[in-house]
C-alpha positions as CSV (number, residue, x, y, z in Angstrom):
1,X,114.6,109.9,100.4
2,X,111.8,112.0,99.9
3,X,111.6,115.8,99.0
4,X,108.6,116.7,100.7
5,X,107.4,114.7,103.7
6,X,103.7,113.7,103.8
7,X,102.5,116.2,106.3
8,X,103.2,118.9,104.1
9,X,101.7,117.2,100.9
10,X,98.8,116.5,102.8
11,X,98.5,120.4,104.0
12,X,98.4,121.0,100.5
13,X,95.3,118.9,99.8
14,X,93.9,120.5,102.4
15,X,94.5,124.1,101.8
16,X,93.4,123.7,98.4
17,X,90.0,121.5,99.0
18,X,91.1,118.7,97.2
19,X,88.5,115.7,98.4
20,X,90.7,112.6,96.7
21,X,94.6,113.2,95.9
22,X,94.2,109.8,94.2
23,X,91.3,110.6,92.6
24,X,92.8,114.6,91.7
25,X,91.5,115.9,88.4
26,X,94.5,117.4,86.3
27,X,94.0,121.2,87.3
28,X,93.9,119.6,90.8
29,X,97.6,118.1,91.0
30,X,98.8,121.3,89.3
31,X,97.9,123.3,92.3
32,X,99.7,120.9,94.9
33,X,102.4,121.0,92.4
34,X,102.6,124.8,92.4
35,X,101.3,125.5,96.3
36,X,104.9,122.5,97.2
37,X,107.1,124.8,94.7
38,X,106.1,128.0,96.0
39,X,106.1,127.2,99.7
40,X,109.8,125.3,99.7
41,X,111.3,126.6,96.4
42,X,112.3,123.4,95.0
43,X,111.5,122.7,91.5
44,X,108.8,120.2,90.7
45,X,109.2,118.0,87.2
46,X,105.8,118.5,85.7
47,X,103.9,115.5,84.1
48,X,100.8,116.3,84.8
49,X,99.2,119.4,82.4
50,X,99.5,118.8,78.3
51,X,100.2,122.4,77.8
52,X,102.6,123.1,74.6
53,X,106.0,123.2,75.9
54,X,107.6,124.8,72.4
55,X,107.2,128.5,71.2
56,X,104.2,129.4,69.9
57,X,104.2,129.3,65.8
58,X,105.6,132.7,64.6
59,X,103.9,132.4,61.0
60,X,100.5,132.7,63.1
61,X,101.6,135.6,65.3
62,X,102.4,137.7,62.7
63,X,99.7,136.9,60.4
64,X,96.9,138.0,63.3
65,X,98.8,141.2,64.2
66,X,98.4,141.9,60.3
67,X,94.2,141.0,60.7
68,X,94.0,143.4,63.8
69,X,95.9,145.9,61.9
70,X,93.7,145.3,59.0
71,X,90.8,146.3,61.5
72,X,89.2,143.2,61.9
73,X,88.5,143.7,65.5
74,X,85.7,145.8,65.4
75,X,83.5,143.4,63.7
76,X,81.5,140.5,64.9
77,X,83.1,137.5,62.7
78,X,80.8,135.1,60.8
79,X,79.3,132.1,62.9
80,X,80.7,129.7,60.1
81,X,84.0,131.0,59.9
82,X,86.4,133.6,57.6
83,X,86.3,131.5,53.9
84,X,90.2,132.2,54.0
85,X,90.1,129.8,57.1
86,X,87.7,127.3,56.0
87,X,89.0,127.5,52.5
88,X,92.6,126.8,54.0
89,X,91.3,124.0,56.3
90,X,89.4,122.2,53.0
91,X,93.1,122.0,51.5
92,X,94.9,121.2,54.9
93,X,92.8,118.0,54.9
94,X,93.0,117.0,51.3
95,X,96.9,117.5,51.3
96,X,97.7,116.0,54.4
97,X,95.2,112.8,54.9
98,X,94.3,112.9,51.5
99,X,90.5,113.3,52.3
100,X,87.6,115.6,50.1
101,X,85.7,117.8,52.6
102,X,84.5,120.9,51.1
103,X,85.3,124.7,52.8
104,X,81.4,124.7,54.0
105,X,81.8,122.1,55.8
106,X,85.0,123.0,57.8
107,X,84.1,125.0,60.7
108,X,86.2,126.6,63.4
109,X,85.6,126.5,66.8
110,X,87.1,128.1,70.2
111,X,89.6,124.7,70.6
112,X,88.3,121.5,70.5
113,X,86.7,122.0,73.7
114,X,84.1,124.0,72.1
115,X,84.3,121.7,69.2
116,X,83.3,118.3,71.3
117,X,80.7,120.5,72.9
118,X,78.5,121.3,70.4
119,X,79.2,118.3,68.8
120,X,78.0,116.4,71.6
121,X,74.4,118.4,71.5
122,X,74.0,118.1,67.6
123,X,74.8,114.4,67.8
124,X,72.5,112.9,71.0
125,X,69.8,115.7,69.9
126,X,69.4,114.0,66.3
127,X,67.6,110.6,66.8
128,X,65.1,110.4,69.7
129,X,66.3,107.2,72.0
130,X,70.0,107.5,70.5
131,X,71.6,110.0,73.1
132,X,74.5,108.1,74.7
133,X,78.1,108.7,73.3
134,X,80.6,105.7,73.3
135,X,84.2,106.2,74.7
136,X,87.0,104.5,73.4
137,X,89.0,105.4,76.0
138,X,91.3,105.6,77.7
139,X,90.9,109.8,76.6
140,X,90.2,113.3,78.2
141,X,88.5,113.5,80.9
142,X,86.7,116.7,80.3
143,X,85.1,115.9,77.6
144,X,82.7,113.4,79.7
145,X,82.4,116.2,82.6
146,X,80.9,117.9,79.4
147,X,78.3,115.5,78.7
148,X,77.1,115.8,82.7
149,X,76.6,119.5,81.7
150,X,74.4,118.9,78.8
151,X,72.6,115.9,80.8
152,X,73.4,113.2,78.4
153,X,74.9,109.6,79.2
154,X,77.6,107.7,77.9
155,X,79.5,104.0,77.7
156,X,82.9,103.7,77.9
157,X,85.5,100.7,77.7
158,X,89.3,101.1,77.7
159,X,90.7,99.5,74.4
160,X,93.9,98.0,76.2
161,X,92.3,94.1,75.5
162,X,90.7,95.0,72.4
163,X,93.2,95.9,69.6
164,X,92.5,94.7,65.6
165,X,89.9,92.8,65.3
166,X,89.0,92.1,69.1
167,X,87.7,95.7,68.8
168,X,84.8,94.5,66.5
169,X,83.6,92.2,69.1
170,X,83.5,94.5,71.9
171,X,82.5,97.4,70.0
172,X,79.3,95.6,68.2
173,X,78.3,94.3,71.8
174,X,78.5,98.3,72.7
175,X,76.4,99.5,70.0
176,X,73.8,96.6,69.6
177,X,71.1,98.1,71.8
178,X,71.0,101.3,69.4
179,X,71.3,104.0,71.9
180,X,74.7,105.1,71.1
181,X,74.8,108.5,69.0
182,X,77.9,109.2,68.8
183,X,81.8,107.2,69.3
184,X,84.6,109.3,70.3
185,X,88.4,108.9,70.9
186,X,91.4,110.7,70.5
187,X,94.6,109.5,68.0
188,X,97.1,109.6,68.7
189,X,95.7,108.8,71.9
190,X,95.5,111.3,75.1
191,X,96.4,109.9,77.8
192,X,98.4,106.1,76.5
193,X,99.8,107.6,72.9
194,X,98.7,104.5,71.2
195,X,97.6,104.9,67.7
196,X,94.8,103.5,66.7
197,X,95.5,101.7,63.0
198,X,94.0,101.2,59.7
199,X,92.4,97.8,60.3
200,X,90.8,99.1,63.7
201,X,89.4,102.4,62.5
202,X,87.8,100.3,59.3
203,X,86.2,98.2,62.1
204,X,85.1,101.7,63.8
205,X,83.8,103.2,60.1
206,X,82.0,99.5,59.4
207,X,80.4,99.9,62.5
208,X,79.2,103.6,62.3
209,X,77.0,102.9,59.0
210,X,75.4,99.7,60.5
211,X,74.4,101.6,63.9
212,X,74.3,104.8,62.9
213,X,77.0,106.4,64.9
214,X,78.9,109.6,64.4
215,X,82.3,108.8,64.9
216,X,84.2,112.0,66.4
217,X,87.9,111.9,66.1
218,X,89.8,113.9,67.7
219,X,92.8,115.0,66.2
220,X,94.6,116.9,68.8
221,X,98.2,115.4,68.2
222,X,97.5,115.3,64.5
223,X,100.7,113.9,62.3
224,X,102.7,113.1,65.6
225,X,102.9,109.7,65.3
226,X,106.7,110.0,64.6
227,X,107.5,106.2,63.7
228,X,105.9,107.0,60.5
229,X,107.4,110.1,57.7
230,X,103.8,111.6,58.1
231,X,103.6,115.4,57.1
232,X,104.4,115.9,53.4
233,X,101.6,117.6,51.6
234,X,100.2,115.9,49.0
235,X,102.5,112.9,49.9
236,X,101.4,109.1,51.4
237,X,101.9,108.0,54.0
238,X,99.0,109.7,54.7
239,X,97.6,109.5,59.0
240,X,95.0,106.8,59.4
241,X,91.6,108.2,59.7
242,X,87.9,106.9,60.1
243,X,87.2,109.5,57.5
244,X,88.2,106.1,54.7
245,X,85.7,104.1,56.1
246,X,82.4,105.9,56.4
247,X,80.5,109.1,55.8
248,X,79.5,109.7,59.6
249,X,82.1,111.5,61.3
250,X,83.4,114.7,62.7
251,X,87.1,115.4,62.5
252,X,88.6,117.6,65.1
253,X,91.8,119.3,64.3
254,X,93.5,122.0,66.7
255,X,96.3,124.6,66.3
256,X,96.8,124.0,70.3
257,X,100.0,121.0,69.7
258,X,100.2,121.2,66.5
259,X,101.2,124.6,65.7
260,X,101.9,125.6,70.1
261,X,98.9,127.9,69.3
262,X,96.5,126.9,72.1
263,X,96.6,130.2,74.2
264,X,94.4,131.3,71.1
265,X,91.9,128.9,71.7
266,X,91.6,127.9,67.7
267,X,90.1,124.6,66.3
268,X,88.1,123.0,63.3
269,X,85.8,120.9,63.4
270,X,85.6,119.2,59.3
271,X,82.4,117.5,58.6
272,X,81.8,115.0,56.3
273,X,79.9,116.8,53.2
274,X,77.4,114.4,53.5
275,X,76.8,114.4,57.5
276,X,77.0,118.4,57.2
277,X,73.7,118.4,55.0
278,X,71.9,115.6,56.6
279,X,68.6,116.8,57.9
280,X,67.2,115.3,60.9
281,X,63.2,116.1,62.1
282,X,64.4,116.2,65.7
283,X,66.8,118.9,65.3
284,X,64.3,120.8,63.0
285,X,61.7,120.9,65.9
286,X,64.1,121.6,68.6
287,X,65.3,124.1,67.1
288,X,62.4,125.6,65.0
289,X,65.3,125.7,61.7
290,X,66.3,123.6,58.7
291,X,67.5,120.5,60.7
292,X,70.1,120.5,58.4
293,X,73.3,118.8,60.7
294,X,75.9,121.3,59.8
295,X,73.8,124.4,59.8
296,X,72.0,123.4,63.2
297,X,75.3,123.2,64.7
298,X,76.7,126.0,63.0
299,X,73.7,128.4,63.9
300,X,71.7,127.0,66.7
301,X,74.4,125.7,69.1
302,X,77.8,126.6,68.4
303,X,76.6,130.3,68.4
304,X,74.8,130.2,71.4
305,X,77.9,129.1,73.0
306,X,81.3,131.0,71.7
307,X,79.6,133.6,69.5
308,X,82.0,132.9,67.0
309,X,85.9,132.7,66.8
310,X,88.1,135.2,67.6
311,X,88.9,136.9,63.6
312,X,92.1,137.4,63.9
313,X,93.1,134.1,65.6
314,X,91.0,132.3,62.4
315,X,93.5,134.6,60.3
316,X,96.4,133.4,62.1
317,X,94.8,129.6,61.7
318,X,94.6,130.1,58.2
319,X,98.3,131.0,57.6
320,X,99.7,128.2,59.6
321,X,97.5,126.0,57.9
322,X,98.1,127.6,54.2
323,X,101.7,127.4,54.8
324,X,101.9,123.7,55.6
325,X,100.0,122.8,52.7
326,X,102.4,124.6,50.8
327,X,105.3,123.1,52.2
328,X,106.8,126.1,53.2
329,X,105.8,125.3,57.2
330,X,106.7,122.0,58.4
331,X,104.9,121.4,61.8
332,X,105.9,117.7,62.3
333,X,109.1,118.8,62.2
334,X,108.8,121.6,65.0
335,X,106.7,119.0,67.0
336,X,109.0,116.4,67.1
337,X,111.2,117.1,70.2
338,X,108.5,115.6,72.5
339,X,109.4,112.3,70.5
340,X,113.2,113.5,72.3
341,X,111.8,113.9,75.6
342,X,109.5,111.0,75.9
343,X,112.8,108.7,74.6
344,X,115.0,110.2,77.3
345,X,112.4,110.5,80.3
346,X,110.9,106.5,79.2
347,X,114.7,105.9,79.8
348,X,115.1,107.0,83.2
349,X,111.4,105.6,84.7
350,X,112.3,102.0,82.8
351,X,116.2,101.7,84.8
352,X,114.9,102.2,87.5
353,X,112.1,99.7,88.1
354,X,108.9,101.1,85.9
355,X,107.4,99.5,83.2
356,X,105.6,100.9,80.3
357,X,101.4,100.7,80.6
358,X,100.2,101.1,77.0
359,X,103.6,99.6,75.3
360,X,102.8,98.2,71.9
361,X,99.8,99.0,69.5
362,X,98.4,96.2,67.1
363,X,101.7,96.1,65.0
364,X,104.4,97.7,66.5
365,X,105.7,99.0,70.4
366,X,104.1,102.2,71.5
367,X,105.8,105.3,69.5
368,X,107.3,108.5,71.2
369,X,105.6,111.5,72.0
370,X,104.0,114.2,73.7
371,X,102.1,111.1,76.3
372,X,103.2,108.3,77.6
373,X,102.1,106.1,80.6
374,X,104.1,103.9,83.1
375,X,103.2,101.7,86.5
376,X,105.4,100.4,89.2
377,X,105.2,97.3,90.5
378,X,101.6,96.6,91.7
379,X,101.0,100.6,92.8
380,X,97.7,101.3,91.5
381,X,97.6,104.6,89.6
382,X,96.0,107.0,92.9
383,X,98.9,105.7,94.7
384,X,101.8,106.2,92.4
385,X,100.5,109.3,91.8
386,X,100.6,110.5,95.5
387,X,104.2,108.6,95.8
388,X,105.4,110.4,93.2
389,X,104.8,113.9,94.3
390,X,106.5,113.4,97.7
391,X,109.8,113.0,95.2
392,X,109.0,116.2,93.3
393,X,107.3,114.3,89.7
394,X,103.4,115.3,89.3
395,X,101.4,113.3,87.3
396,X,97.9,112.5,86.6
397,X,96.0,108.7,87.6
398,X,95.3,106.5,84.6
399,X,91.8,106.1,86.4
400,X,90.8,110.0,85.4
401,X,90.9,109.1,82.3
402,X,88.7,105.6,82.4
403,X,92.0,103.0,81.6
404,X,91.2,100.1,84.1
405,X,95.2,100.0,84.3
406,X,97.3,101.0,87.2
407,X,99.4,103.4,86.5
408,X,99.9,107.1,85.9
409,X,100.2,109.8,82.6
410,X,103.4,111.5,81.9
411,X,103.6,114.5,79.7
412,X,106.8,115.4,77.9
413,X,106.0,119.0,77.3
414,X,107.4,120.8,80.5
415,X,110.6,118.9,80.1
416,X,114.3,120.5,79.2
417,X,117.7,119.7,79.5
418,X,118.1,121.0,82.9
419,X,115.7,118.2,84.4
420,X,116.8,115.0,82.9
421,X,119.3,115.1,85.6
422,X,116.7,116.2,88.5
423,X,114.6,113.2,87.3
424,X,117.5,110.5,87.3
425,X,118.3,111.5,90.9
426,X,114.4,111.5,92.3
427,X,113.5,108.6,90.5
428,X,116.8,106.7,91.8
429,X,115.8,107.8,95.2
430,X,112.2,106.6,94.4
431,X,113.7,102.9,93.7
432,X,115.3,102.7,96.7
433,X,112.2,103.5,99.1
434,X,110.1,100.9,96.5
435,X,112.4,98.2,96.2
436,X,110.5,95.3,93.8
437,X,110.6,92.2,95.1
């Protein structure tokens, strides 16, 4: 039986302007989910935004309080960050994925949305006729609605068929007409929580240095892979990275998940050192400065966007990250109750009739996390998604995010104990409306 009829589902679309429920952008379904909760009182179980569903890291809070008391506030921080900060981030990298990148080169950003931003400009501004970025996706949808704003085009193909060495194929057949300036993809991966493993991200690094490709990794979920004892400082296993496998790359690393920091709006972007002081003519002249990579980002495009970082919130960034290299903060640990509530939610969808999309990376099933995706029968993913929210669930289509798979994203981090039960009973309710022949 359903909890809210269609009529009044489809008075929210209207009310709120939405042109395609199927097609709803994530910001989209959390309105319908919020205008249905207000306008009946009954409780929706939200899937659909990845905001941090754990306190915010207490370590960072107090450390900025101390920076404002300090008086930090009334200056204009430096475009290339605090040195505490980019010192701390240099020694964040090396301790946990064992990888040299000096403090120039570390640069903090307002989140990784800022970070993918700029990056975007620097890297399909450098080469005349290579201005196209490559999506591994499935990934975040935003970050292509970014590259409409800058005017810059892009290729995309979702990995599902194409794990270990099928990816070298399909990725060379990508990059062969040398257009491509940059590859991008998130890993763990937004929306399917696949990982993607050594042997593919050597293929990836290969690949980079033949084409000339900035590989951009984003690092959002960084050490939550929690099939693996990552997050020991100093200590192997360390995460795989593209970073082993080629000089061309960007790193993206965010206090958002990691540390439940994200209404601070605090990332880094860490440069290879020798991407950072590559100097490229066609940045030079645009620009009418050094050309060098790092510094053209840094100076020219970065600041023209954000200004700079907040300085307290790169003082808080720089405690949380000094602490974790120290051993005295261990953020895997605090992370890992979304591993709990993807276990327990994966349960409930699986009894009664749904499958798993993205189940199994190239050597083991499909970990546990803050993601992870699921289809019923042959519903494609606009469809379950509307389905769905007539029984109270919001979610967000696979096809948002460029998969080619039906299904839809579920995100653990609104879940508690309270809802488990809530769930059981909707999704039992949903099974017998869908029976599965």
């Amino acid at each position: 039986m359903k909890i809210f009829n269609e009529e009044l589902v489809e008075k929210a679309v209207a009310d709120l302007h939405i042109a395609d429920l199927s097609k709803a952008t994530i910001g989209e379904v959390l309105l319908v989910a919020q205008y249905l909760e207000k306008n009946t009182g009954i409780p929706f179980v939200r899937m659909d935004q990845g905001s941090p569903g754990l306190p915010v890291n207490s370590y960072g809070v107090e450390a900025e309080k101390a920076a404002l008391d300090r008086g930090v506030g009334s200056q204009y921080p430096a475009a290339a960050g605090v040195p505490e900060l980019k010192n701390e981030a240099s020694r964040f990298v090396k301790a946990f994925m064992n990888i040299d990148i000096t403090p120039r080169s570390c640069v903090p950003t307002v989140g990784s949305v800022a970070g993918s931003f700029g990056s975007f400009i620097a890297c399909t501004q450098r080469i005349p006729g290579k201005n196209k970025v490559l999506f591994i996706d499935p990934g975040f949808p935003i970050q292509k609605s970014q590259l409409r704003i800058i005017g810059a085009d892009w290729k995309a193909f979702d990995i599902y068929a194409y794990r270990g060495e099928a990816l070298r194929e399909k990725l060379e057949g990508m990059l062969a007409e040398g257009d491509v300036a940059a590859i991008i993809y998130s890993n763990p991966n937004n929306p399917a929580w696949i990982c993607l493993e050594e042997e593919e991200l050597q293929i990836i690094g290969e690949l980079a240095d033949k084409y000339d490709v900035i590989v951009m990794e984003d690092l959002a979920y960084f050490c939550m892979d929690y099939r693996s004892e990552l997050g020991h400082p100093f200590q192997a296993p360390y995460p795989p990275t593209v970073a082993r496998y080629t000089d061309n790359y960007i790193l993206m690393l965010s206090a958002s998940k990691i540390f439940s920091y994200a209404g601070q709006r605090m990332a880094m972007l860490c440069i290879s050192d020798a991407l950072f002081e590559r100097q490229y003519e066609a940045l030079a002249k645009r620009y009418n400065d050094s050309g060098v990579f790092g510094e053209t980002l840094i100076a020219s495009i970065l600041y023209m966007i954000t200004s700079g970082c907040t300085a307290s919130t790169q003082y808080a960034y720089a405690e949380m990250l000094r602490l974790s290299t120290e051993g005295q903060l261990n953020f895997v640990e605090d992370t890992r109750e979304y591993a709990v509530r993807a276990e327990k939610m994966k349960k409930i969808f699986i009894d009664n009739g749904f499958h798993l999309v993205y189940d199994s990376d190239v050597s083991q099933p499909v970990g546990d996390g803050f993601f992870f995706t699921i289809g019923y029968g042959d519903m494609d993913g606009g469809e379950l998604l509307r389905e769905l929210l007539y029984y109270g669930v919001s979610s967000i289509s696979l096809s948002t995010t460029g998969s080619s798979q039906k299904g839809v994203r579920a995100c653990t981090s609104r879940m508690n104990d309270k809802l488990y039960s809530v769930l059981e009973e909707r999704m039992q309710a949903f099974r017998q409306d869908h029976p599965i022949n």
